[in-house]
C-alpha positions as CSV (number, residue, x, y, z in Angstrom):
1,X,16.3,-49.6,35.7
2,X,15.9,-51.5,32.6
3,X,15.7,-49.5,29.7
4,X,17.9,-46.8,31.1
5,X,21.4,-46.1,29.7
6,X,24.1,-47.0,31.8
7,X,26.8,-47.9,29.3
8,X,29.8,-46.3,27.7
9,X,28.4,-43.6,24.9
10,X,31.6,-42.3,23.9
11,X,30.5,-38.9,24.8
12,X,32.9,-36.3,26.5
13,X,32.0,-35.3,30.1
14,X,29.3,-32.0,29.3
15,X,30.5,-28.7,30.1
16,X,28.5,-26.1,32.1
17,X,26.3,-26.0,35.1
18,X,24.8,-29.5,36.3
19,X,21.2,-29.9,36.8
20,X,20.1,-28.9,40.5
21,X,17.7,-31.3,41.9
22,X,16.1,-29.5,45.1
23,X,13.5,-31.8,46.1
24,X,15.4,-33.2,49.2
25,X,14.6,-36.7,47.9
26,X,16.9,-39.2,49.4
27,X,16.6,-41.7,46.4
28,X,19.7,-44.0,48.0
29,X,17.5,-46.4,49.7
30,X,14.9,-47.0,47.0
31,X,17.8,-47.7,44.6
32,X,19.7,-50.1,46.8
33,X,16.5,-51.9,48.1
34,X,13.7,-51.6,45.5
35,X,14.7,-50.1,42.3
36,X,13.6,-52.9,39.0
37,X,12.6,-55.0,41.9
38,X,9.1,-54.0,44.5
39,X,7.2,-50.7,44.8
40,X,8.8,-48.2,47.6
41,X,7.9,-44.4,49.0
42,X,10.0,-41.4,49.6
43,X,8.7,-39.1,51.9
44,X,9.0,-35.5,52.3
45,X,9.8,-34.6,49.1
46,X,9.8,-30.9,47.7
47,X,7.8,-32.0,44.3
48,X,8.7,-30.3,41.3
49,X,5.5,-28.3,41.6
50,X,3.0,-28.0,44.2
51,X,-0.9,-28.3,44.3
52,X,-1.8,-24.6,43.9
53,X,0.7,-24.1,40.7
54,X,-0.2,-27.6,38.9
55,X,-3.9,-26.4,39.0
56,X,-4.0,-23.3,37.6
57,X,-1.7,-25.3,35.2
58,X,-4.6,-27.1,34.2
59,X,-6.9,-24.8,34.2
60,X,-4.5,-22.5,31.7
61,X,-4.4,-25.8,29.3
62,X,-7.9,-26.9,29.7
63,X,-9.1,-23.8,27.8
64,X,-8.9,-25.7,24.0
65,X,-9.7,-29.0,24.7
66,X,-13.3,-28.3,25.7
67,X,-14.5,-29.4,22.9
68,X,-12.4,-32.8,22.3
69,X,-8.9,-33.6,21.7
70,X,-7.1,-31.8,19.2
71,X,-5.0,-33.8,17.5
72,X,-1.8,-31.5,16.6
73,X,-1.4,-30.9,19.9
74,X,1.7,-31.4,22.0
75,X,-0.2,-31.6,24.9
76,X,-3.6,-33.4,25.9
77,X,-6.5,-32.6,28.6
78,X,-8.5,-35.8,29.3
79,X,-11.6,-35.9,31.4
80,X,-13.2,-39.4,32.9
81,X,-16.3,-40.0,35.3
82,X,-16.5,-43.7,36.3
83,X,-18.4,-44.0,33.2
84,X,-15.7,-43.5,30.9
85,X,-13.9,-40.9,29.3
86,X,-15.7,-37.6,27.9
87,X,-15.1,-37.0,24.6
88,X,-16.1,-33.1,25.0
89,X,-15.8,-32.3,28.4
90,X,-16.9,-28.8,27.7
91,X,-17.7,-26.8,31.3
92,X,-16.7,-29.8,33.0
93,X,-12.9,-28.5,32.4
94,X,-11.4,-25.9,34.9
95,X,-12.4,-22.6,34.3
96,X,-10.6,-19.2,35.8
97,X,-14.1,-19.3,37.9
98,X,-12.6,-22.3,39.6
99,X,-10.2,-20.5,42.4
100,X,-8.6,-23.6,43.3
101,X,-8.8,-27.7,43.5
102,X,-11.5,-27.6,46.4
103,X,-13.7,-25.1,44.5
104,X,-13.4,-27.0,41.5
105,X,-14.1,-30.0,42.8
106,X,-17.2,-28.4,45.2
107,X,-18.6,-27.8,41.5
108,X,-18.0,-31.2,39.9
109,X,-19.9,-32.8,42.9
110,X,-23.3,-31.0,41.9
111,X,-22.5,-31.2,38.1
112,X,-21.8,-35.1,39.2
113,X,-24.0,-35.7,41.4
114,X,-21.0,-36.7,43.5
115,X,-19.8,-39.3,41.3
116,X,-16.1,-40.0,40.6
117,X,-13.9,-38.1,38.7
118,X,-10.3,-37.5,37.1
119,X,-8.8,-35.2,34.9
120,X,-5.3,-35.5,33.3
121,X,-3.3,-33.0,31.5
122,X,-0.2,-34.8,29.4
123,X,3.0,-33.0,28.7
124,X,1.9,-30.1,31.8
125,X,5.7,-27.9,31.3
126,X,5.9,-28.0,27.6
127,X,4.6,-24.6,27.4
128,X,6.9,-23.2,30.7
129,X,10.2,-23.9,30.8
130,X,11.4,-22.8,34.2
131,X,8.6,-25.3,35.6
132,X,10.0,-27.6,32.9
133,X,13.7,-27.1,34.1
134,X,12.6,-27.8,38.1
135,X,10.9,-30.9,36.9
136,X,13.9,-31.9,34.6
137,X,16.7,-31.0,38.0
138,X,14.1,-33.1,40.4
139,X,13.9,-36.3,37.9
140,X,18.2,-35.8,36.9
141,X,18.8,-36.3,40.6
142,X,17.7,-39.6,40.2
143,X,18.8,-40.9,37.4
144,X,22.3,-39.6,38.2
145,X,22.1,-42.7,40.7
146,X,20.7,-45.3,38.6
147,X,21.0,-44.4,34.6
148,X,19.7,-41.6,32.2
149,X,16.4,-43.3,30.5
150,X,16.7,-44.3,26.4
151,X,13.6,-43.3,25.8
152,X,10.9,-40.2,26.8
153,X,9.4,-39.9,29.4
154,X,5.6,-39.3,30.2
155,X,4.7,-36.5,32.2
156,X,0.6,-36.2,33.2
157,X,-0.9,-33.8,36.0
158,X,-3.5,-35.7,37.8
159,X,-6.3,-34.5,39.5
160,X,-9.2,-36.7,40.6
161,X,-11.4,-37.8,43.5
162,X,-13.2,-41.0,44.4
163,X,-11.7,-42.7,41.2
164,X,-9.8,-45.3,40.3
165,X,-7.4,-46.6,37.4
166,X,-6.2,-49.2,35.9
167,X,-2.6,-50.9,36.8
168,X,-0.1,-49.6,34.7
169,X,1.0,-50.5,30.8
170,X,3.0,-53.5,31.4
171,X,6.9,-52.3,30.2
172,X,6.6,-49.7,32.3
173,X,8.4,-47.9,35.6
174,X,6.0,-45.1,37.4
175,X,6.9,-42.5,39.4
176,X,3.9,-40.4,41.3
177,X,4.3,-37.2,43.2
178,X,1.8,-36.8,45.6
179,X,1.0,-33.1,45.5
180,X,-2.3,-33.0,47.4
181,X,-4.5,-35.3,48.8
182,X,-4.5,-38.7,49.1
183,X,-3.5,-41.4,46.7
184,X,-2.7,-45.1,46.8
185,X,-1.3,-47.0,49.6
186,X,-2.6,-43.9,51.5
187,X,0.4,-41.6,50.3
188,X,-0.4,-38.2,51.0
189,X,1.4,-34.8,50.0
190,X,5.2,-34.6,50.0
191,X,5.9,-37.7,49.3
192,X,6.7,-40.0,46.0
193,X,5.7,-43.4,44.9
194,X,7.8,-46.0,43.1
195,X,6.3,-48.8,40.9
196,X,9.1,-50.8,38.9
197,X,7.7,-52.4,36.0
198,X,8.7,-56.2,37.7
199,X,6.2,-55.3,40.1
200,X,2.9,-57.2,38.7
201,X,-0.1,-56.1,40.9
202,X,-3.8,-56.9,40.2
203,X,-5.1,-54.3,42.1
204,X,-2.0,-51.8,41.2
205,X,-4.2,-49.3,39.7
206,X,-3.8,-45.7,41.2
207,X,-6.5,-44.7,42.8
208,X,-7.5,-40.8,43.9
209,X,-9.2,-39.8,47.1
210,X,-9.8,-36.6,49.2
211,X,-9.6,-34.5,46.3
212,X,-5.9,-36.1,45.2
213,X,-3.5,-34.3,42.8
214,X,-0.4,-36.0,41.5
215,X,2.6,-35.6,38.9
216,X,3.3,-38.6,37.4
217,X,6.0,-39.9,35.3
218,X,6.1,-42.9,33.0
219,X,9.0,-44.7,32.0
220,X,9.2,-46.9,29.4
221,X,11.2,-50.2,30.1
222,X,10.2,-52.7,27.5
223,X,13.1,-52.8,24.9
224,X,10.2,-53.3,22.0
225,X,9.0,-49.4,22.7
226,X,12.3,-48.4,20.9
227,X,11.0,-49.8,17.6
228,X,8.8,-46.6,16.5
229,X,12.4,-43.9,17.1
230,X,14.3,-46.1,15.4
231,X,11.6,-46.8,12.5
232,X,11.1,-43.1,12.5
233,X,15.1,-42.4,12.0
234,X,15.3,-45.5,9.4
235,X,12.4,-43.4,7.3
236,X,13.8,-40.3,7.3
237,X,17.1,-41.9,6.3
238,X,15.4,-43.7,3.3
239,X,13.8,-41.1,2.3
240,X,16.7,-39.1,1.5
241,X,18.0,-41.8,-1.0
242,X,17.2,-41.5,-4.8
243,X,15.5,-44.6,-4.8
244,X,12.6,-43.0,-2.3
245,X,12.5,-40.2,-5.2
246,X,10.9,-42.6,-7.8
247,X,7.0,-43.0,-7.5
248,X,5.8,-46.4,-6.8
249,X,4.2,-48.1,-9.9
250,X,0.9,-50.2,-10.4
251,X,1.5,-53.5,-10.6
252,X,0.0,-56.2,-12.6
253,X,-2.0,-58.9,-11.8
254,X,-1.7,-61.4,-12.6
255,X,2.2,-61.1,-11.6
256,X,4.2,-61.7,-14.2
257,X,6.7,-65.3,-14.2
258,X,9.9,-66.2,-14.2
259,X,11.2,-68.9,-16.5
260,X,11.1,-71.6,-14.3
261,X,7.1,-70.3,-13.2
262,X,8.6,-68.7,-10.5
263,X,7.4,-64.8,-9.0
264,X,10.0,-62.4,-9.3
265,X,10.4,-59.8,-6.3
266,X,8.8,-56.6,-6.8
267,X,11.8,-54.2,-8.4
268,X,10.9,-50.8,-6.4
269,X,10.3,-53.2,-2.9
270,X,13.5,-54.9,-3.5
271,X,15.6,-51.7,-4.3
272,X,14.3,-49.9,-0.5
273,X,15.0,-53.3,1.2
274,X,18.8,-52.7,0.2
275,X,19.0,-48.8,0.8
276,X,17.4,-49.9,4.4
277,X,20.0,-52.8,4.8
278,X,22.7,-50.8,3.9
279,X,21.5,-47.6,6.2
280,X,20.7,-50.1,9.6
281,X,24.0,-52.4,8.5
282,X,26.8,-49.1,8.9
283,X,27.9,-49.3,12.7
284,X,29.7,-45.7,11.6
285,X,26.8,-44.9,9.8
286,X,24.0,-41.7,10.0
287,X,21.8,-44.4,11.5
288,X,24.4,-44.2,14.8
289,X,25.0,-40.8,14.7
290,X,21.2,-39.3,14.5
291,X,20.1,-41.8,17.1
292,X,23.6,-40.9,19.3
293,X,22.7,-36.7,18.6
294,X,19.2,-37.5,19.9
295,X,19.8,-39.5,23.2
296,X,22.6,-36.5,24.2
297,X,19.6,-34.0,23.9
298,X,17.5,-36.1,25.6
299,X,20.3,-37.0,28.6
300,X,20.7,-32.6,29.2
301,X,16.4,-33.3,29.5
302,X,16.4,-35.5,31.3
303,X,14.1,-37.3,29.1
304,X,11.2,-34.9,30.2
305,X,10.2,-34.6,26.2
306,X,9.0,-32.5,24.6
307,X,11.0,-30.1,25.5
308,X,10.2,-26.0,25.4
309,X,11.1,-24.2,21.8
310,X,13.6,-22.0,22.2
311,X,13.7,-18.4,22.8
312,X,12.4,-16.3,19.8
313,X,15.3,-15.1,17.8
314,X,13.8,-11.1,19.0
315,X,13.4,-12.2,22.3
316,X,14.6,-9.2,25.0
317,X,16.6,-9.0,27.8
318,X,16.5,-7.1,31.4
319,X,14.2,-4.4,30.9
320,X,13.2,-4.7,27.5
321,X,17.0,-4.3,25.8
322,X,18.4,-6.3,23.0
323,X,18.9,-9.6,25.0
324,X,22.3,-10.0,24.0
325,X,24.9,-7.3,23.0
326,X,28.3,-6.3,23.3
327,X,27.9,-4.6,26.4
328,X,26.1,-7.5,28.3
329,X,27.3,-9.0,31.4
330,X,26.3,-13.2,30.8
331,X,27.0,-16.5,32.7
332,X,26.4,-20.3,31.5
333,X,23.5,-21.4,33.2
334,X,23.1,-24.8,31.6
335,X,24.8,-28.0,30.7
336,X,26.2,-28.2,27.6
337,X,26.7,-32.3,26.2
338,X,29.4,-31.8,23.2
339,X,29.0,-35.0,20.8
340,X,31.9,-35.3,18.2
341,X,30.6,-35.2,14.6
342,X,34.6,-35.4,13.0
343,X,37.0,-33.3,12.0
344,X,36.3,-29.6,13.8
345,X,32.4,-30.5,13.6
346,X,30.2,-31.1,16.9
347,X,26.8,-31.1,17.9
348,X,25.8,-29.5,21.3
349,X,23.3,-30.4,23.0
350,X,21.6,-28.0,25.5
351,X,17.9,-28.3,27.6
352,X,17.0,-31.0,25.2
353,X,17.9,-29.2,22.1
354,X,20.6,-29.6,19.5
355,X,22.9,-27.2,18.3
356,X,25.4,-27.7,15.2
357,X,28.7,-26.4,15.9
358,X,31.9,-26.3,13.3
359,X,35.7,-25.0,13.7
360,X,37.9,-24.8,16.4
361,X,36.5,-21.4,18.0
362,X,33.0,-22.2,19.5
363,X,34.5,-25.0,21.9
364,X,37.0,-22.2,23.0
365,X,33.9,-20.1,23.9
366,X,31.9,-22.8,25.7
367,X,35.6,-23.4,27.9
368,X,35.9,-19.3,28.5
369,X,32.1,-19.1,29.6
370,X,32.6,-21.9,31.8
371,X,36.3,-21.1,33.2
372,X,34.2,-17.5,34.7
373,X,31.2,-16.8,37.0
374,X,30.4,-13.8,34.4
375,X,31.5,-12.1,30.9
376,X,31.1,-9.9,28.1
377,X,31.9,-9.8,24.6
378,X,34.8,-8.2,25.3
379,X,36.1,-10.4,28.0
380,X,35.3,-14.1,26.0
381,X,36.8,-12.7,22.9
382,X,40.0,-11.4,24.8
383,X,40.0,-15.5,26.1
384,X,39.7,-17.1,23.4
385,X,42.5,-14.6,21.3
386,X,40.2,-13.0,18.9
387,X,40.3,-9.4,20.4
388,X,40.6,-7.1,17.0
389,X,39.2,-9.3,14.6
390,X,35.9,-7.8,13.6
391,X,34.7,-10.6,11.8
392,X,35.7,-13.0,14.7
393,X,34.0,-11.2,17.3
394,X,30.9,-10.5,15.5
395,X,31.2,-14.3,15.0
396,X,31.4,-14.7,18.9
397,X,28.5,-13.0,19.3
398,X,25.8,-14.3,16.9
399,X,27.5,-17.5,18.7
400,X,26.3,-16.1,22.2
401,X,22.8,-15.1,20.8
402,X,22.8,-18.9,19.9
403,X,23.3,-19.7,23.2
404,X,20.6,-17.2,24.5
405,X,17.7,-18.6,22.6
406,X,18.7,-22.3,23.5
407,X,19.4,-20.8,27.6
408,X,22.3,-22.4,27.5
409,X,23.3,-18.6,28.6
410,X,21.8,-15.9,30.7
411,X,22.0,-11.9,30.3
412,X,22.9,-10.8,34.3
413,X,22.7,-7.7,35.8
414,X,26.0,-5.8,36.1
415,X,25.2,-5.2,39.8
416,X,24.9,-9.2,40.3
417,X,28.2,-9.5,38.3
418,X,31.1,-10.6,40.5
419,X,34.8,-11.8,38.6
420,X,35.5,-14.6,40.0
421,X,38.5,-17.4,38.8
422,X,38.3,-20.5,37.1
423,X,36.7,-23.0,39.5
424,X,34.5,-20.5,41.5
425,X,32.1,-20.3,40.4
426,X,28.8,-22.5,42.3
């Protein structure tokens, strides 16, 4: 896929649980045949989530965009007729009156007088992150084959009948999901649609009949859409230099001359031009390292971004108890991609999320969670040689409760624990 990354990144191989794709897609003859090259279809496909959950989905989300977009948000409910878009959809959105897709859509036919209709919802597992993980295991299983993306993805639930859309942004790969109903080329549930960017169609709009829904994913493949992360790191890079702390001045007119009636370069211009050189010209540089920190959280997210926050730092455990204690039984759960930051000093990153890590001791306690199926305190301390040293295990632990919040780790019930050895466990 173009714009996917394929090359060396100097990263270590990640540590911890791989992501489990369970759709049952077999993506090995789209990649050999099709992939960058013509459209193709998978069928039956277990999608990430089905008709009945991606509904009330939207209908949970729809709830403050009734009145317009709201432009803070993460996420984004859109509603179009064949007229256009609605700029306040109002009671046009699902409503918890709305049991389903057919009784929505019953509705919008006599609010429509039976005219076309499509509703999208950008971003749909933000706010979930179990539905965000499936999504995240379904999409790694692909691009295991064929390339983690460089860039984030664009997730949209899809709901829509008797409409039609545009072909896709040129620069762009598209997967769709077909979750219900029936969508183009006359897909229909369980299975998924393929359009490489090479793929230039006139009429290579989607386009939504019988009540369709759809999950669709957007890939960006033209090397120009990396401009704004870069710019974006580049900024916050300047920023941080002393020359960004001096105020801009007014400037004359007319310019003052050189000698020779020449214009001399604005001073304050001149002086951020070099802080920018020098910050985009260091191959070793905080430039390389931010951007390389960023694309490891987005390879463990399979560039499904955003991503879920993390747990809260009060969050509980099993029945309400401190989520993570001495006494607690816990297994890894996740991958864990450890980038080298220098001496004793790494950056994990973990469900999209980055963790800063220094000294010697926390990489012993990622290799002890992941040598057993379970642990305790007790246990990982006792591995990594720090049994009796207060200050080292209460170190271990606010280290675990790290863990917890990002889910790198789970709390487990002791009658689910079983001991297992080093390369047991599933």
């Amino acid at each position: 896929m173009s714009g996917t990354a394929t090359g060396t990144t100097g990263l270590p191989d990640p540590v911890g649980v791989s992501s489990d794709d369970r759709s049952g897609a077999d993506w090995r003859d789209v990649c050999a045949r099709a992939w960058d090259r013509e459209p193709a279809r998978v069928a039956h496909v277990v999608p990430p989530i089905d008709a009945v959950t991606a509904f009330r989905t939207a209908t949970a989300m729809s709830g403050p965009f009734r009145a317009g977009a709201r432009p803070r948000s993460v996420s984004a409910v859109r509603f179009f007729t064949v007229d256009g878009r609605l700029a306040a959809p109002g009671a046009l959105l699902p409503t918890e009156d709305d049991d389903d897709l057919d009784r929505y859509a019953d509705r919008l036919d006599d609010e429509l007088d039976g005219k076309g209709w499509l509703l999208t919802i950008r971003h749909p597992f933000v706010l979930d992150f179990p539905r965000w993980a499936r999504a995240r295991d379904t999409l790694a299983g692909l691009w295991s084959r064929i390339g983690w993306p460089a860039l984030p993805l664009t997730s949209e639930l899809c709901f829509g009948h008797d409409f039609r859309t545009p072909p896709p942004a040129p620069g762009t790969d598209v997967l769709t999901w077909v979750l219900a109903g029936t969508h183009r080329r006359d897909a229909g549930a369980g299975e998924v649609l393929y359009h490489p960017a090479a793929a230039v169609e006139p009429d290579g709009g989607e386009e939504f009949t019988d009540r369709a829904a759809i999950l669709r994913i957007t890939v960006p493949t033209d090397p120009t859409t990396a401009l704004p992360a870069v710019r974006g790191v580049l900024q916050d890079l300047v920023r941080r230099d002393p020359v960004a702390a001096q105020p801009m001045p007014y400037l004359p007119y007319p310019p003052p001359e050189n000698a020779d009636g020449s214009t001399p370069p604005i001073a304050e211009f001149a002086e951020v031009a070099q802080v920018l050189g020098r910050v985009a010209g260091d191959p070793d540089g905080e430039l390389t390292r931010t951007v390389r920190r960023r694309w490891a959280a987005r390879r463990t997210a399979a560039g499904l971004e955003p991503v879920p926050e993390p747990r809260s730092a009060g969050a509980a455990g099993p029945g309400g108890a401190p989520a993570i204690d001495a006494r607690s039984r816990i297994r890894l759960v996740a991958e864990v991609l450890r980038v080298p930051e220098g001496p004793s000093a790494e950056v994990w990153a973990v469900n999209g999320l980055l963790l800063p890590v220094r000294g010697a001791l926390a990489p012993r306690v990622l290799a002890a969670l992941d040598r057993r199926r379970t642990s305790d305190l007790a246990e990982v301390c006792a591995d990594v040689g720090v049994t009796g040293h207060t200050t080292r295990e209460e170190g271990v632990l606010t280290l675990l409760r790290v863990l917890y919040r990002v889910r790198a780790i789970e709390a487990v019930a002791e009658a689910n624990s079983t001991e297992t050895t080093a390369g047991e466990r599933p």
